[in-house]
C-alpha positions as CSV (number, residue, x, y, z in Angstrom):
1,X,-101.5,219.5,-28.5
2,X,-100.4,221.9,-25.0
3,X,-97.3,223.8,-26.5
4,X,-96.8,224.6,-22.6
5,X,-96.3,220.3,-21.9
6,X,-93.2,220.2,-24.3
7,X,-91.6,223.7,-24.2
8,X,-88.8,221.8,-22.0
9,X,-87.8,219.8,-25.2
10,X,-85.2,220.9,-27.9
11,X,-86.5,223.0,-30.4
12,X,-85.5,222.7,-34.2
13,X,-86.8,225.1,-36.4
14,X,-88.0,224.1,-40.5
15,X,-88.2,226.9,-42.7
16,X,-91.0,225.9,-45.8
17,X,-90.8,228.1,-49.0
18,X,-93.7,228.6,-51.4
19,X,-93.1,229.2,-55.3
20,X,-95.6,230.9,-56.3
21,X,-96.7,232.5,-59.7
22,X,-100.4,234.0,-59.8
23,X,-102.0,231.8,-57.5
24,X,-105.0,232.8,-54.5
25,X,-106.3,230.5,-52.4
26,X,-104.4,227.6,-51.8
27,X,-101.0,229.4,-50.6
28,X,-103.5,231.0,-47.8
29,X,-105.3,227.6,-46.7
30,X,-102.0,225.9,-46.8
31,X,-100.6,229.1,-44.5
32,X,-104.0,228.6,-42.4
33,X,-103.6,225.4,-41.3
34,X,-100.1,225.6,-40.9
35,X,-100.7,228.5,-38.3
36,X,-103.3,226.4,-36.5
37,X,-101.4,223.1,-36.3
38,X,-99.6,225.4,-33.9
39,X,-96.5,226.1,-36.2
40,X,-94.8,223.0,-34.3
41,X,-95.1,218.8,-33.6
42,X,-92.9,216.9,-31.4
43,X,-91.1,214.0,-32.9
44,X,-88.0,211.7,-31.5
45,X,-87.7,213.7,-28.7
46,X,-87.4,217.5,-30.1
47,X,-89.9,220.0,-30.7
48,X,-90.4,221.2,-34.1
49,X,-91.5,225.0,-35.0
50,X,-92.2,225.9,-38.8
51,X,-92.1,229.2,-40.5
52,X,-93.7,229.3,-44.0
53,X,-92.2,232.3,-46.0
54,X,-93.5,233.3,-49.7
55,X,-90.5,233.5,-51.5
56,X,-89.0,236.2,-54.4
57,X,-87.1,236.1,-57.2
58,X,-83.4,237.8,-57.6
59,X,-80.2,237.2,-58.7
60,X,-78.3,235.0,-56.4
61,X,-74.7,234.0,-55.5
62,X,-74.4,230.2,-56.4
63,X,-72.2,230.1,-52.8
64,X,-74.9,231.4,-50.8
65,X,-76.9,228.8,-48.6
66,X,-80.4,228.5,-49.1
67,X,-82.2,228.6,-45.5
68,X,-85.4,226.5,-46.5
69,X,-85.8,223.1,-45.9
70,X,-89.1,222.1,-48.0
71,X,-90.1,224.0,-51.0
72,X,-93.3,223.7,-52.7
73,X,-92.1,225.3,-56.3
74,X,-95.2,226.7,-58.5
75,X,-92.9,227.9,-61.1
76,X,-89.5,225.9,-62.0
77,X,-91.3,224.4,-64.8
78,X,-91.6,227.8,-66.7
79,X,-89.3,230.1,-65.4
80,X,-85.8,229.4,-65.4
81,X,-84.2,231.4,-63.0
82,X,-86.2,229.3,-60.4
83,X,-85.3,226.0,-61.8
84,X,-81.3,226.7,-61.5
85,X,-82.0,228.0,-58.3
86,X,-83.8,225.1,-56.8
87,X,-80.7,222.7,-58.6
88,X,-78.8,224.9,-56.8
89,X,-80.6,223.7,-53.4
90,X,-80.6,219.9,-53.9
91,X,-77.0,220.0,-54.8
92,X,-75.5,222.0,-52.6
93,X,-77.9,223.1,-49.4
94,X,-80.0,219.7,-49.2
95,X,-83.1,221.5,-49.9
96,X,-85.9,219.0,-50.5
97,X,-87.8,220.7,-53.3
98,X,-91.5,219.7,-54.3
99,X,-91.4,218.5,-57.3
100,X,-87.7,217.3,-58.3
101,X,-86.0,220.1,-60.6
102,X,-84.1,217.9,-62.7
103,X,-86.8,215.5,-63.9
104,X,-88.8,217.9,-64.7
105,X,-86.6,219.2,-66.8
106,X,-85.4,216.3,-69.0
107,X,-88.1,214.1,-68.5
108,X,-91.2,215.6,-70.7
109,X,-94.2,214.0,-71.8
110,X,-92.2,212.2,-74.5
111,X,-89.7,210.4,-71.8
112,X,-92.4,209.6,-69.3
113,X,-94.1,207.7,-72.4
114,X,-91.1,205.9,-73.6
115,X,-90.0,205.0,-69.8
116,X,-94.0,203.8,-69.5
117,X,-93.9,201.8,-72.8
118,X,-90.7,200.1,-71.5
119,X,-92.7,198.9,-68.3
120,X,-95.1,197.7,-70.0
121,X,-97.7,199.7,-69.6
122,X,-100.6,200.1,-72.2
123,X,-99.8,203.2,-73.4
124,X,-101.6,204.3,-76.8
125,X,-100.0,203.6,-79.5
126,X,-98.0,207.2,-80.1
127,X,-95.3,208.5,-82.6
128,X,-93.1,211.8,-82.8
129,X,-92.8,214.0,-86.1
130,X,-90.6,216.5,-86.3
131,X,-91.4,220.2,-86.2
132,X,-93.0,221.6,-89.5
133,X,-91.1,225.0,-89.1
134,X,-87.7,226.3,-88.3
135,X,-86.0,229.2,-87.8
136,X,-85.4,231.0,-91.3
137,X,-82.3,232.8,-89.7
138,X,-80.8,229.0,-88.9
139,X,-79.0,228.3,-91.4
140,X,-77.4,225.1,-89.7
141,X,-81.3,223.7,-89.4
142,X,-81.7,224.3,-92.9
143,X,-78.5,222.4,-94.5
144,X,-79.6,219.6,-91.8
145,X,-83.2,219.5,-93.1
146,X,-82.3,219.6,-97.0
147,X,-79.5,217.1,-96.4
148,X,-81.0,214.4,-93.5
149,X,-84.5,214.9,-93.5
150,X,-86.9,212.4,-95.2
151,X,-90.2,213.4,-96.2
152,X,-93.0,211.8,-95.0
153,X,-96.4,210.9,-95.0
154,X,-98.9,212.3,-92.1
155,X,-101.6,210.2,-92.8
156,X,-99.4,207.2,-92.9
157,X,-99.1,208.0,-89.6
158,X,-102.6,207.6,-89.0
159,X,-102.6,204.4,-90.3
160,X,-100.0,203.0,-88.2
161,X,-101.1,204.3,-84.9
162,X,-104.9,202.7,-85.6
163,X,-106.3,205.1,-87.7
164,X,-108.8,208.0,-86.4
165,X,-109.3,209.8,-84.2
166,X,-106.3,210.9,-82.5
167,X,-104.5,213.5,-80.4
168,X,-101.5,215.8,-81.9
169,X,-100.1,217.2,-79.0
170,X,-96.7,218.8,-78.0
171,X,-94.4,216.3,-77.2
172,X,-93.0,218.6,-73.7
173,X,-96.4,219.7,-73.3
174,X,-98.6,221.1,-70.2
175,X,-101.7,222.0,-69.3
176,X,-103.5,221.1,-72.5
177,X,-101.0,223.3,-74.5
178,X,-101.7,222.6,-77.9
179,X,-103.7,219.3,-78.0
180,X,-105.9,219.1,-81.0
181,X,-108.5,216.2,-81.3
182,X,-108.0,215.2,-85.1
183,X,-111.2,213.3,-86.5
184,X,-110.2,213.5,-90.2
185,X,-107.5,214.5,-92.4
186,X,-108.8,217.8,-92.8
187,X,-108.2,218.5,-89.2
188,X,-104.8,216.4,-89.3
189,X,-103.0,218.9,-91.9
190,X,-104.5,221.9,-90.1
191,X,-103.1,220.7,-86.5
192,X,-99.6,219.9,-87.9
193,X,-99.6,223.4,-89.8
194,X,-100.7,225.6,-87.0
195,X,-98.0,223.5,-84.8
196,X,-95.1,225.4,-85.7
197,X,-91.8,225.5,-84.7
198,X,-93.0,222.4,-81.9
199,X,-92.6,218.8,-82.1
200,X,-95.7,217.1,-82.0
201,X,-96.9,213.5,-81.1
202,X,-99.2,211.8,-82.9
203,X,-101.4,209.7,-80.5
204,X,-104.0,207.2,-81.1
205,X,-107.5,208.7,-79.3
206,X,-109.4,205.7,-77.1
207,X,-112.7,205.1,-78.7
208,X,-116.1,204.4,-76.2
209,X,-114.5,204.7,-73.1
210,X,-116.4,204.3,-70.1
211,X,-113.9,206.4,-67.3
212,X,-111.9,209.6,-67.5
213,X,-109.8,209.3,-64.1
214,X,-107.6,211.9,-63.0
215,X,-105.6,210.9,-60.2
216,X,-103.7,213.7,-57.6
217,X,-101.2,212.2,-55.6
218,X,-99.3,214.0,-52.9
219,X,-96.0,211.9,-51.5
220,X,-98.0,208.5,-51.2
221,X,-101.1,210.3,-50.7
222,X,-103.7,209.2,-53.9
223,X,-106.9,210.5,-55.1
224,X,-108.6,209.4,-58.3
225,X,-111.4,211.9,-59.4
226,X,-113.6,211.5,-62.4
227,X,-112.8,213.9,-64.8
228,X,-114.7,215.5,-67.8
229,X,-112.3,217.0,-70.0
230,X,-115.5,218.7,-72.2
231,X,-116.8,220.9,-69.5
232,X,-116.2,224.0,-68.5
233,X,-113.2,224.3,-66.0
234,X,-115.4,225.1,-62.7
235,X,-117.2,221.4,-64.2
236,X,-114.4,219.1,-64.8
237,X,-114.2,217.1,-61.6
238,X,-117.3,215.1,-61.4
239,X,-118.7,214.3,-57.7
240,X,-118.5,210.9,-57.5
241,X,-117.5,208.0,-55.1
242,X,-117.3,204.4,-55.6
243,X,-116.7,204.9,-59.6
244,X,-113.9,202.6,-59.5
245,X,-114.2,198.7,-59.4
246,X,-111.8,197.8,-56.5
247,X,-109.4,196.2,-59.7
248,X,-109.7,199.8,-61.6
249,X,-109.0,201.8,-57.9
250,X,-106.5,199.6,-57.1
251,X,-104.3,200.0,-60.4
252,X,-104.8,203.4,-60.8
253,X,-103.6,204.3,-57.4
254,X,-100.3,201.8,-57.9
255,X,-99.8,203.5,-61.5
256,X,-100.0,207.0,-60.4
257,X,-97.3,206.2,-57.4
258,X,-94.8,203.8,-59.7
259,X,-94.7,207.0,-62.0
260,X,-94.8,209.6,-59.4
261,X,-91.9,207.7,-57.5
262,X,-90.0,207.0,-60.6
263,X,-89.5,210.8,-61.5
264,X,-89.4,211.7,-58.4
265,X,-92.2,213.9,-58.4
266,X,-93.9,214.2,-55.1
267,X,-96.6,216.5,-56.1
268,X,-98.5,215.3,-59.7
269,X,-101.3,214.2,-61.4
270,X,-102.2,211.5,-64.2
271,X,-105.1,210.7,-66.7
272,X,-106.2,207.3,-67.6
273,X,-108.9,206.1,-69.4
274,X,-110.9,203.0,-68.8
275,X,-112.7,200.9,-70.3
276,X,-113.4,197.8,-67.8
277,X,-109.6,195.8,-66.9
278,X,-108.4,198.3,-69.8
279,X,-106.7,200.8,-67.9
280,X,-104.6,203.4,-70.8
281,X,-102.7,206.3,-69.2
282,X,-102.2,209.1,-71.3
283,X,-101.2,211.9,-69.1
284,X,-99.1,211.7,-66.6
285,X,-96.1,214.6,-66.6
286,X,-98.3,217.1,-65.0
287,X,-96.1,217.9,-61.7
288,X,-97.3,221.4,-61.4
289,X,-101.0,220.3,-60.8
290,X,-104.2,221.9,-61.0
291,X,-104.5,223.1,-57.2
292,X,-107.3,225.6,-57.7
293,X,-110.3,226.1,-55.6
294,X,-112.4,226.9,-59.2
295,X,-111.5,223.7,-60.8
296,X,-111.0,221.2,-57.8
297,X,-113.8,222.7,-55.9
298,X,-115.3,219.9,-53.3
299,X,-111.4,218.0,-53.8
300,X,-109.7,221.1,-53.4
301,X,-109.4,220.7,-48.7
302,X,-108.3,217.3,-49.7
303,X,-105.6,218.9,-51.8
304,X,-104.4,221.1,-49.1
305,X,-104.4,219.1,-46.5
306,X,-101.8,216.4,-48.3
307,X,-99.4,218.8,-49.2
308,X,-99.4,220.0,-45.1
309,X,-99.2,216.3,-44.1
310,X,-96.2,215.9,-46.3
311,X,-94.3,218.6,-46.8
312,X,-94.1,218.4,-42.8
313,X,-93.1,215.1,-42.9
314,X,-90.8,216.0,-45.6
315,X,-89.3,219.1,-43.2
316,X,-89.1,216.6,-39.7
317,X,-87.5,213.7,-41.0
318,X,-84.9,215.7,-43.1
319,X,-85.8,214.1,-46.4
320,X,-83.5,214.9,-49.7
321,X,-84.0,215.4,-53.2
322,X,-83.4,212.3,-55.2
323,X,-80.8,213.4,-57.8
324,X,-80.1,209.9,-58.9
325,X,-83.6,208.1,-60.1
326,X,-82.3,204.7,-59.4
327,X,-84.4,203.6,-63.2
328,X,-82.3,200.3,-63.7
329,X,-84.4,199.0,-60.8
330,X,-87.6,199.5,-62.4
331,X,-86.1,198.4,-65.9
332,X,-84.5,195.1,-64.1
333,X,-88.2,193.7,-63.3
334,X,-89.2,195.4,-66.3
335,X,-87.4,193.1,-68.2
336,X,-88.0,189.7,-66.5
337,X,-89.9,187.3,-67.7
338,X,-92.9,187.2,-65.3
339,X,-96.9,188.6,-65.8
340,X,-97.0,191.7,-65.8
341,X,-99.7,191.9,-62.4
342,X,-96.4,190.6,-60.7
343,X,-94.4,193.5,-62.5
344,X,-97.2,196.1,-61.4
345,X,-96.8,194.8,-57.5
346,X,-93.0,194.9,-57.7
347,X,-92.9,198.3,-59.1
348,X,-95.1,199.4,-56.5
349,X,-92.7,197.9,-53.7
350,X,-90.1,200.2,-55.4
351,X,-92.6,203.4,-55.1
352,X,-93.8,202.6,-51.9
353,X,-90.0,202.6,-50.5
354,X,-88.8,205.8,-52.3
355,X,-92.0,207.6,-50.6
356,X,-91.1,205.6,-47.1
357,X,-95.0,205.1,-46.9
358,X,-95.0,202.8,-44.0
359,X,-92.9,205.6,-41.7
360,X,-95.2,208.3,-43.4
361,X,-98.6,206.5,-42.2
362,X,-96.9,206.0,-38.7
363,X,-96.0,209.6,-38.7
364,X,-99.3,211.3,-39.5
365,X,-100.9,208.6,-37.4
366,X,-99.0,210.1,-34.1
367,X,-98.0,213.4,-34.8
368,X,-101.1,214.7,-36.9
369,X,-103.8,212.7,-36.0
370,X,-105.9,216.4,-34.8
371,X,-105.2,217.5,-38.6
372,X,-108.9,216.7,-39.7
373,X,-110.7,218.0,-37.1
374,X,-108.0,221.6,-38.0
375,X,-109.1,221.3,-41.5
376,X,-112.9,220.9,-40.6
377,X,-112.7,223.7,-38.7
378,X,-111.0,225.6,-40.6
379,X,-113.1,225.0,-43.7
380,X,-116.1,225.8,-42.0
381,X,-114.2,229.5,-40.7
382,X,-115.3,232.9,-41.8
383,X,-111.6,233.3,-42.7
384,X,-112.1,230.1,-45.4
385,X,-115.3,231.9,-46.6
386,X,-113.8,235.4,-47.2
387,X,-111.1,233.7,-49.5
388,X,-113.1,231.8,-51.1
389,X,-115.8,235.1,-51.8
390,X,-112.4,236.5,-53.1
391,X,-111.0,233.9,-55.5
392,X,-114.8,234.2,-56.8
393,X,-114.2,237.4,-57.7
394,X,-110.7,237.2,-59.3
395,X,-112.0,234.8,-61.4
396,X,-115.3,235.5,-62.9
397,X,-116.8,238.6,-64.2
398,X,-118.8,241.1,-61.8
399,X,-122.2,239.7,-63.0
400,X,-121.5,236.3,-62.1
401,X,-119.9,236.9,-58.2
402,X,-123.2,236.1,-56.6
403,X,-124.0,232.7,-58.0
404,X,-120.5,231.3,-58.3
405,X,-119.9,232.6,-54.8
406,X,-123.0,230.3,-53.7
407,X,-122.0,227.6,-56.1
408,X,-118.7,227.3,-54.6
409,X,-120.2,227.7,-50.6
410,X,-122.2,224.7,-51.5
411,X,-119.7,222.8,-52.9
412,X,-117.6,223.4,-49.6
413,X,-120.5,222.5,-47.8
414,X,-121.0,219.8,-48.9
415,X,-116.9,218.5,-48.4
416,X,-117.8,219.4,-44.5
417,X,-121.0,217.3,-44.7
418,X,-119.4,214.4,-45.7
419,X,-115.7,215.4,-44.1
420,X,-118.2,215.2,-40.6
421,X,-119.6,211.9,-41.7
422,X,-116.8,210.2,-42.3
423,X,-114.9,211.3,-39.2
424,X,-118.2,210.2,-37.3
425,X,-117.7,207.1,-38.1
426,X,-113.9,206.6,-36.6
């Protein structure tokens, strides 16, 4: 796109901050392609220039504006100070933050369950115990347990959710924090022990199922990867295409947008297992997802390139955080008395206008068509190839640089191959 053809047209300028906590590669593929896009679109008649800035941590007045207009937040769900900051944006400077700070505050693991459940979708069956230790120094949390607090009966518990195996996991939980696979009661007592001050969820663990999917969706953006939770990190994400029967691909992608648009997180991943028309999700609060070049590998260019696409559609058409979550719409079909396939579809209408995915295809369509071709090339750069020879050697030790640097090459290769192929065929 000639920058020299539109320089007569009004300029607005988008400001796009990254929160970022100990992370390499992606922050400088996402800066790459920024910087060749040209740092500017045209769109309703203005010309639009973006600055991406790395941002810091420090005290701040709750009066003072906050300058950026997207932000990409790596952090909020740890570290506190960034959370009330980026509140602080949505509420008072219109900062559209990726992913929405309040959600992801009160709505752990243990809501998006019971907001599932209430759907009607076939979560496994799952219960919450309370914590097997408190504070010692508490001494309200002691008259409260001696006074209110019923025993009770773990492997009950077992029973009731279906027996063994099963997961005991945090019920707030991230990242595989804390999930123990429980095949007897041996392991059961141990798990709940070695829990702690936490409150757990018992969950009921799918026997012989055929798929682990892992779906990363971006804005409307969905990609369902076959996932191996047993392998070794750089191993996870299986190559595969065409895994999915068209009914499996099809529900997978609606669920992981009616849950993404329902909590308003724009940047997130979810876990199903299935087992033909079976489709069980059982983890899908993960909106801080696994963006890393070791783990995504081949997936990881798709990655990057759908957080670009949106969070510069995000910055051009001025789009807000979505303080109120609008639920009672998803709870008034929820509750009619219709299959749930027409449920499914109707929830999906309601995701599908929260991430305006009509106006978004339109947009990329016209404005950042040339955005393959940028990300080819730019895969295929000695620039992409020094970072990626550098995130090697971050993350494994000396002895193994050489053969996880060519493991990794290939890997991107092999995303160029078939990138080339399939833009061939357009």
């Amino acid at each position: 796109m000639s920058t020299k053809q539109h320089d007569d047209l009004p300029h607005t300028f988008r400001r796009i901050g990254l929160l970022l906590g100990n992370e390499y590669a992606w922050p400088l593929a996402y800066e790459a392609l920024i910087e060749r896009l040209g740092s500017h679109l045209n769109y309703q008649g203005r010309r639009f220039d973006f600055e991406v800035e790395r941002l810091t941590i420090e005290p701040f007045n709750l009066r003072q504006p906050v300058r950026h207009h997207v932000i990409i937040d790596r952090l909020g769900y740890w570290h506190m100070t960034v959370r009330e900051w980026l509140k602080k944006s949505a509420l008072m400077d219109d900062s559209h933050t990726v992913n929405n700070p309040f959600t992801f505050q009160s709505m752990e693991k243990h809501s998006a369950y019971c907001v599932m459940i209430r759907l009607g979708f076939d979560i496994p069956e799952t219960w919450l115990v309370p914590q097997k230790e408190w504070d010692p120094k508490d001494e309200r949390a002691r008259v409260t347990a001696e006074n209110y607090h019923k025993m009770f009966d773990l492997e009950k518990i077992v029973e009731e959710v279906g027996g063994y195996p099963v997961f005991m996991k945090p019920y707030d939980g991230g990242g595989w924090r804390g999930v123990t696979h429980i095949k007897n009661r041996e392991d059961l007592y141990k798990a709940y022990d070695e829990s702690g001050q936490q409150t757990m969820h018992i969950q009921k663990g799918i026997k012989d199922y055929e798929i682990f999917c892992r779906c990363l969706g971006c804005g409307p953006q969905i990609l369902p990867m076959r996932y191996d939770p047993d392998q070794p990190l750089h191993n996870r994400y299986r190559i595969e295409h065409g895994f999915l029967s068209p009914f499996q691909g099809d529900y997978v992608v609606k669920l992981t947008r009616i849950i993404n648009a329902f909590f308003g997180w724009e940047y997130n991943s979810c876990e199903s297992l299935l087992r033909g028309k079976s489709i069980f999700p059982i983890d899908f609060a993960n909106a801080v997802p696994d963006t890393s070049l070791i783990s995504l590998h081949y997936y990881f260019p798709w990655a990057i390139k759908a957080l670009v696409r949106w969070s510069l559609y995000c910055a051009v058409t001025e789009r807000k955080t979505r303080i109120d979550l609008q639920s009672r719409d998803y709870f008034a079909i929820a509750d009619r008395d219709i299959p749930f396939p027409e449920k499914l579809n109707l929830y999906h209408d309601l995701a599908q206008r929260y991430f305006e995915s009509e106006r978004f295809e339109v947009f990329c369509a016209s404005h950042l068509a040339h955005l393959d071709e940028l990300t080819l090339e730019y895969f295929s750069s000695a620039a992409w190839d020094a970072t990626l020879v550098e995130r090697c050697r971050r993350s494994f030790p000396a002895h193994e640089h050489e053969q996880f640097i060519a493991h990794y090459r290939g890997l991107i290769n092999y995303w160029v191959k078939t990138e080339q192929d399939r833009l061939a065929k357009h």
